[in-house]
C-alpha positions as CSV (number, residue, x, y, z in Angstrom):
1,X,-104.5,51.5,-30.5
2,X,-107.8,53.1,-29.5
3,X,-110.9,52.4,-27.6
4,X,-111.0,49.2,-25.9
5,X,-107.6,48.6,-27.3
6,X,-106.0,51.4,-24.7
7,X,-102.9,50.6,-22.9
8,X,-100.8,52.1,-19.9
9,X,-97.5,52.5,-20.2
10,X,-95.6,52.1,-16.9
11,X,-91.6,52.6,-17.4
12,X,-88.9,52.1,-14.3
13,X,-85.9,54.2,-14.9
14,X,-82.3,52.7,-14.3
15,X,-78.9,51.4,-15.6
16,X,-78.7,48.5,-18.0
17,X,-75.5,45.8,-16.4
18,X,-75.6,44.1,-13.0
19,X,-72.9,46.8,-11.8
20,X,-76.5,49.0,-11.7
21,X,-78.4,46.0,-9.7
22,X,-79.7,47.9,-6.3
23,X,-78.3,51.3,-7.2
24,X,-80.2,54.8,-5.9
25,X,-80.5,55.5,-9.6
26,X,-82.6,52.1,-10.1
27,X,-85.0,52.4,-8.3
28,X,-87.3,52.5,-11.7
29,X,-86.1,49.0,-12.3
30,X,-86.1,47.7,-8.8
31,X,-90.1,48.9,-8.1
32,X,-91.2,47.5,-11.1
33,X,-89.3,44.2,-10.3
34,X,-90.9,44.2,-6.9
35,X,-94.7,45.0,-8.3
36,X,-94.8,42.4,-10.8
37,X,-93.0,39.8,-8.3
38,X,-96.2,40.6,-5.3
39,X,-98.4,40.0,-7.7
40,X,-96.9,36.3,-8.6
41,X,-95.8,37.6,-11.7
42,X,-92.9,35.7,-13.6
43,X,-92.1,38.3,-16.4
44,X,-91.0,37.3,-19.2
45,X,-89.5,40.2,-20.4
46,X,-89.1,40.8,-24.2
47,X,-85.8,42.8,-25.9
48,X,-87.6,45.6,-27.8
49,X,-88.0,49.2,-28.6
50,X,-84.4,49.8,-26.9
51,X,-85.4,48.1,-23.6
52,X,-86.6,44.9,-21.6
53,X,-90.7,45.4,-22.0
54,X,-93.5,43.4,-20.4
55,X,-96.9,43.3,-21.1
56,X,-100.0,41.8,-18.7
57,X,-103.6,42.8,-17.9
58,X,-104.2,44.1,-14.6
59,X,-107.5,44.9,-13.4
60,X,-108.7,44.9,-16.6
61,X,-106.5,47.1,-18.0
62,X,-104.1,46.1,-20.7
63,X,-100.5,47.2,-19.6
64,X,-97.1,47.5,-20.8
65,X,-94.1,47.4,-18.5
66,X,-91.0,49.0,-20.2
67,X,-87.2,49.1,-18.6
68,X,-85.1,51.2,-20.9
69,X,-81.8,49.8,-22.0
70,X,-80.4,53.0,-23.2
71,X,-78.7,54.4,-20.4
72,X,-80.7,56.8,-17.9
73,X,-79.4,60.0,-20.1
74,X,-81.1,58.3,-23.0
75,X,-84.2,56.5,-21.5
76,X,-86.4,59.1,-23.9
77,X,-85.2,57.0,-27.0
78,X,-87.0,53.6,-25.8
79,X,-90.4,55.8,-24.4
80,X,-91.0,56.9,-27.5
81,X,-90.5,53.8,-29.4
82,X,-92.8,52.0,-27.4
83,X,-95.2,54.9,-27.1
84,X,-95.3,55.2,-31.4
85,X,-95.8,50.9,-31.8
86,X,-98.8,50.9,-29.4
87,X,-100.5,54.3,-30.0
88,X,-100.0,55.3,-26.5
89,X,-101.4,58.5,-25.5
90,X,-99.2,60.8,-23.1
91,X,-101.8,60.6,-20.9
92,X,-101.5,56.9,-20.2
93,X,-97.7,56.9,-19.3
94,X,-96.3,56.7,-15.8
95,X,-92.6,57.3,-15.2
96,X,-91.2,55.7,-12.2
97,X,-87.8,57.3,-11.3
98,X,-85.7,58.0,-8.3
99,X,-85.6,61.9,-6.8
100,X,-82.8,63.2,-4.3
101,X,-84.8,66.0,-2.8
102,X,-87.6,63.2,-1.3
103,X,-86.6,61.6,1.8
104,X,-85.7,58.3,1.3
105,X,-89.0,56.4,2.3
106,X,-90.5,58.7,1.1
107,X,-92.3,59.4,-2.8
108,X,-94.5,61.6,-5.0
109,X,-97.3,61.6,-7.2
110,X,-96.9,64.2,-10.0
111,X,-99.1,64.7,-13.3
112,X,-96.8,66.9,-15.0
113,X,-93.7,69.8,-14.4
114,X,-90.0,70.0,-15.0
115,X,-87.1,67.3,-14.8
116,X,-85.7,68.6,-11.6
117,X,-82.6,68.0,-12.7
118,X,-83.0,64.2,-13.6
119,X,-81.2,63.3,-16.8
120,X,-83.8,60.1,-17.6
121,X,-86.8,62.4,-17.0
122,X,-85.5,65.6,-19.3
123,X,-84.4,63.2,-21.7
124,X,-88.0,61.6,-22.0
125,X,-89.1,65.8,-22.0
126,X,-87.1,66.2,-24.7
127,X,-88.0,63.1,-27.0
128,X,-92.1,64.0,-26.3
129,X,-91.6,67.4,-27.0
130,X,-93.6,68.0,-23.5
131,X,-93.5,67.4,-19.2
132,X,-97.1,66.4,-19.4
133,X,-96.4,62.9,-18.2
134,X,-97.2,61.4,-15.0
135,X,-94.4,60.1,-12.2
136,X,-94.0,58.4,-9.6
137,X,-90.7,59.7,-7.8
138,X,-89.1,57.3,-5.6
139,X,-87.3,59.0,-2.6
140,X,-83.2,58.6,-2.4
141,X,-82.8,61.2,0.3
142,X,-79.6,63.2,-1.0
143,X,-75.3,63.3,0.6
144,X,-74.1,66.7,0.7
145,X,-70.7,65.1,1.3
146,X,-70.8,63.0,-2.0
147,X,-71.0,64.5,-6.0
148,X,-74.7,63.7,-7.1
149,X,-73.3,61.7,-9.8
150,X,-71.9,59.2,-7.4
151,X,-74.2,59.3,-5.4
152,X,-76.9,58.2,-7.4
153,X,-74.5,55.2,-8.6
154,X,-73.7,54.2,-4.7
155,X,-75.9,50.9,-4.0
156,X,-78.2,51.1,-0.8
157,X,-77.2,49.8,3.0
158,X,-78.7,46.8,4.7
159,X,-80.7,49.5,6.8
160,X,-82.0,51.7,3.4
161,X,-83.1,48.6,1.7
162,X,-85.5,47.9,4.5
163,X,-86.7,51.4,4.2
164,X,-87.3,51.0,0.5
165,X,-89.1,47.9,1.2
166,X,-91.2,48.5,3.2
167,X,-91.6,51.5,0.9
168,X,-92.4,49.5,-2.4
169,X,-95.2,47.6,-0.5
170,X,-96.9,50.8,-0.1
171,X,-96.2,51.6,-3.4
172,X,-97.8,48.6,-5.3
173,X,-101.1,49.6,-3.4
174,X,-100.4,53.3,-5.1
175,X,-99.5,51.7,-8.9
176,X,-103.2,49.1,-8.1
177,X,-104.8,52.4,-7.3
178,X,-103.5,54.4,-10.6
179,X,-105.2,51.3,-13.0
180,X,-108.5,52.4,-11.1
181,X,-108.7,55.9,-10.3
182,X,-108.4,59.5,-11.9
183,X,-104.9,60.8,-11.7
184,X,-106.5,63.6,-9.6
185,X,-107.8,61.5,-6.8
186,X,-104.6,59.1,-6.5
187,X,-102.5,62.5,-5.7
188,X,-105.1,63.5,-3.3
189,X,-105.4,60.2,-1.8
190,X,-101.5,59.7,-1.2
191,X,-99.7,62.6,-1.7
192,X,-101.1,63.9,1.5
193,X,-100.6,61.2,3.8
194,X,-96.9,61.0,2.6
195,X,-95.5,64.5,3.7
Protein backbone atom coordinates (compact mmCIF):
# COMPACT_ATOMS: atom_id res chain seq x y z
CA UNK A 1 0.00 0.00 0.00
CA UNK A 2 1.73 3.16 -1.20
CA UNK A 3 1.06 6.70 -2.02
CA UNK A 4 -2.41 7.80 -1.49
CA UNK A 5 -3.11 4.26 -0.32
CA UNK A 6 -0.97 4.98 3.11
CA UNK A 7 -2.45 3.87 6.32
CA UNK A 8 -1.71 4.35 10.19
CA UNK A 9 -1.64 1.75 12.26
CA UNK A 10 -2.80 2.57 15.87
CA UNK A 11 -2.63 -0.71 18.27
CA UNK A 12 -3.92 -0.64 22.16
CA UNK A 13 -2.06 -3.22 24.15
CA UNK A 14 -4.03 -5.48 26.67
CA UNK A 15 -5.45 -8.90 27.69
CA UNK A 16 -7.94 -10.80 25.57
CA UNK A 17 -11.11 -12.21 28.23
CA UNK A 18 -13.37 -9.89 30.32
CA UNK A 19 -11.28 -10.99 33.54
CA UNK A 20 -8.79 -8.14 31.64
CA UNK A 21 -11.86 -5.54 31.22
CA UNK A 22 -10.48 -2.24 33.14
CA UNK A 23 -7.16 -3.74 34.10
CA UNK A 24 -3.71 -1.30 34.57
CA UNK A 25 -2.39 -3.50 31.78
CA UNK A 26 -5.34 -2.46 29.32
CA UNK A 27 -5.19 0.56 29.13
CA UNK A 28 -4.22 -0.04 25.17
CA UNK A 29 -7.62 -1.46 24.83
CA UNK A 30 -9.54 0.81 27.07
CA UNK A 31 -8.10 4.28 25.19
CA UNK A 32 -8.78 3.05 21.95
CA UNK A 33 -12.39 1.98 23.14
CA UNK A 34 -12.83 5.48 24.49
CA UNK A 35 -11.37 7.37 21.23
CA UNK A 36 -13.50 5.69 18.78
CA UNK A 37 -16.59 5.90 21.29
CA UNK A 38 -15.99 10.27 21.42
CA UNK A 39 -15.98 10.25 18.13
CA UNK A 40 -19.58 8.39 17.70
CA UNK A 41 -17.85 5.54 16.48
CA UNK A 42 -19.69 2.05 16.65
CA UNK A 43 -16.73 -0.30 15.68
CA UNK A 44 -17.30 -3.01 14.24
CA UNK A 45 -14.48 -4.82 14.91
CA UNK A 46 -13.22 -7.69 12.61
CA UNK A 47 -11.27 -11.11 14.00
CA UNK A 48 -8.02 -10.96 12.04
CA UNK A 49 -4.31 -11.03 11.93
CA UNK A 50 -4.45 -12.52 15.60
CA UNK A 51 -6.60 -9.62 17.01
CA UNK A 52 -9.93 -7.58 17.02
CA UNK A 53 -8.95 -4.80 14.05
CA UNK A 54 -10.90 -1.71 12.90
CA UNK A 55 -10.51 0.37 10.18
CA UNK A 56 -12.08 4.13 9.51
CA UNK A 57 -10.81 7.39 7.88
CA UNK A 58 -10.14 10.08 10.12
CA UNK A 59 -9.19 13.36 8.95
CA UNK A 60 -8.55 12.14 5.85
CA UNK A 61 -6.33 9.69 6.80
CA UNK A 62 -7.05 6.04 6.29
CA UNK A 63 -6.55 4.19 9.59
CA UNK A 64 -6.47 0.90 11.10
CA UNK A 65 -7.22 0.12 14.73
CA UNK A 66 -5.71 -3.18 15.86
CA UNK A 67 -6.33 -4.91 19.53
CA UNK A 68 -4.07 -7.95 19.78
CA UNK A 69 -5.57 -11.16 20.82
CA UNK A 70 -2.34 -12.90 21.59
CA UNK A 71 -1.65 -12.18 24.98
CA UNK A 72 0.41 -8.92 25.97
CA UNK A 73 3.77 -11.20 25.87
CA UNK A 74 2.84 -11.97 22.31
CA UNK A 75 1.19 -8.75 21.00
CA UNK A 76 4.34 -8.65 18.29
CA UNK A 77 2.70 -11.68 16.46
CA UNK A 78 -0.64 -9.74 15.45
CA UNK A 79 1.63 -6.15 14.69
CA UNK A 80 3.26 -7.72 12.26
CA UNK A 81 0.60 -9.50 10.55
CA UNK A 82 -1.30 -6.62 10.11
CA UNK A 83 1.71 -4.50 9.34
CA UNK A 84 2.75 -7.27 6.25
CA UNK A 85 -1.31 -7.35 4.72
CA UNK A 86 -1.44 -3.54 4.50
CA UNK A 87 2.23 -2.48 3.60
CA UNK A 88 2.49 -0.48 6.62
CA UNK A 89 5.60 1.36 7.03
CA UNK A 90 7.19 1.47 10.71
CA UNK A 91 6.93 4.85 10.54
CA UNK A 92 3.11 4.95 10.48
CA UNK A 93 2.56 2.70 13.70
CA UNK A 94 1.56 4.03 17.02
CA UNK A 95 1.67 1.71 20.06
CA UNK A 96 -0.59 2.63 22.84
CA UNK A 97 0.45 0.74 26.08
CA UNK A 98 0.44 1.29 29.83
CA UNK A 99 3.94 2.41 31.70
CA UNK A 100 4.48 2.04 35.64
CA UNK A 101 7.13 4.62 35.92
CA UNK A 102 4.42 7.60 34.62
CA UNK A 103 2.20 8.96 37.17
CA UNK A 104 -1.05 7.71 36.72
CA UNK A 105 -2.67 10.75 34.91
CA UNK A 106 -0.03 11.22 33.49
CA UNK A 107 1.50 9.90 29.60
CA UNK A 108 4.28 10.17 27.04
CA UNK A 109 4.97 10.78 23.55
CA UNK A 110 7.96 8.67 22.40
CA UNK A 111 9.25 8.11 18.64
CA UNK A 112 11.45 5.37 19.41
CA UNK A 113 13.85 3.60 22.48
CA UNK A 114 13.76 0.49 24.57
CA UNK A 115 10.82 -1.60 26.06
CA UNK A 116 11.40 -0.48 29.63
CA UNK A 117 10.62 -3.51 30.74
CA UNK A 118 7.16 -3.96 29.05
CA UNK A 119 6.61 -7.49 27.72
CA UNK A 120 3.94 -6.29 24.78
CA UNK A 121 6.39 -3.61 23.70
CA UNK A 122 9.75 -5.97 23.52
CA UNK A 123 7.77 -8.51 22.06
CA UNK A 124 6.65 -6.05 19.16
CA UNK A 125 10.80 -5.07 19.24
CA UNK A 126 11.47 -8.34 18.70
CA UNK A 127 8.95 -9.40 15.81
CA UNK A 128 10.18 -5.82 13.83
CA UNK A 129 13.54 -6.54 14.33
CA UNK A 130 13.77 -2.72 15.64
CA UNK A 131 12.37 0.15 18.70
CA UNK A 132 11.85 2.58 15.96
CA UNK A 133 8.06 2.76 16.53
CA UNK A 134 6.18 5.40 18.01
CA UNK A 135 4.04 5.12 21.61
CA UNK A 136 1.94 6.62 23.43
CA UNK A 137 2.53 5.40 27.17
CA UNK A 138 -0.35 5.63 29.32
CA UNK A 139 0.53 6.33 33.03
CA UNK A 140 -0.29 3.42 35.87
CA UNK A 141 1.69 5.03 38.56
CA UNK A 142 3.54 1.96 40.13
CA UNK A 143 2.91 -0.23 44.19
CA UNK A 144 6.14 -0.86 45.79
CA UNK A 145 4.03 -3.05 48.08
CA UNK A 146 2.60 -5.26 45.20
CA UNK A 147 4.78 -7.71 42.53
CA UNK A 148 4.58 -5.82 39.11
CA UNK A 149 2.97 -8.75 37.74
CA UNK A 150 -0.01 -8.27 39.91
CA UNK A 151 -0.09 -5.23 39.77
CA UNK A 152 -0.47 -4.64 36.31
CA UNK A 153 -3.42 -7.34 36.50
CA UNK A 154 -5.18 -5.30 39.57
CA UNK A 155 -8.36 -3.37 37.98
CA UNK A 156 -8.47 0.43 38.76
CA UNK A 157 -10.53 2.25 41.95
CA UNK A 158 -13.58 4.39 41.48
CA UNK A 159 -11.14 7.39 42.21
CA UNK A 160 -8.19 6.16 39.42
CA UNK A 161 -10.83 5.64 36.82
CA UNK A 162 -11.80 9.28 37.11
CA UNK A 163 -8.22 10.18 36.79
CA UNK A 164 -7.84 8.10 33.61
CA UNK A 165 -10.78 9.70 32.32
CA UNK A 166 -10.31 12.70 32.45
CA UNK A 167 -6.92 11.55 31.12
CA UNK A 168 -8.23 9.81 27.88
CA UNK A 169 -10.14 13.15 26.98
CA UNK A 170 -6.91 14.74 26.78
CA UNK A 171 -5.63 12.06 25.04
CA UNK A 172 -8.06 11.86 22.01
CA UNK A 173 -7.05 15.61 21.38
CA UNK A 174 -3.20 14.10 21.39
CA UNK A 175 -4.17 10.85 18.90
CA UNK A 176 -6.46 13.98 16.52
CA UNK A 177 -3.26 15.81 16.70
CA UNK A 178 -0.86 12.73 15.60
CA UNK A 179 -3.24 12.30 12.07
CA UNK A 180 -2.12 16.01 11.42
CA UNK A 181 1.14 16.78 12.61
CA UNK A 182 4.90 15.70 12.41
CA UNK A 183 5.73 13.31 15.11
CA UNK A 184 8.29 16.04 16.17
CA UNK A 185 5.88 18.73 16.85
CA UNK A 186 3.16 16.50 18.72
CA UNK A 187 6.11 15.68 21.37
CA UNK A 188 6.90 19.26 21.55
CA UNK A 189 3.45 20.32 21.75
CA UNK A 190 2.48 17.78 24.74
CA UNK A 191 5.25 16.23 26.14
CA UNK A 192 6.10 19.50 27.76
CA UNK A 193 2.92 20.57 29.15
CA UNK A 194 2.59 17.06 30.76
CA UNK A 195 5.68 16.86 33.23
Amino acid sequence: MRGSDKMKLVVGLGNPGKEYDNTRHNVGFSFIDFYLASKNIIPNWSKKFDGLVYSCTLNSEKVLFLKPQTFMNLSGNSVIKAMKYYDIDINDILVVSDDMDIILGNFKLKSAGSCGGHNGLRDIENKLASSDYKRLKIGISKHNDIESKDYVLGKFSKDENSVLNDLFLKLCSVLDDYFLLPFSDLMSKYNRKNR
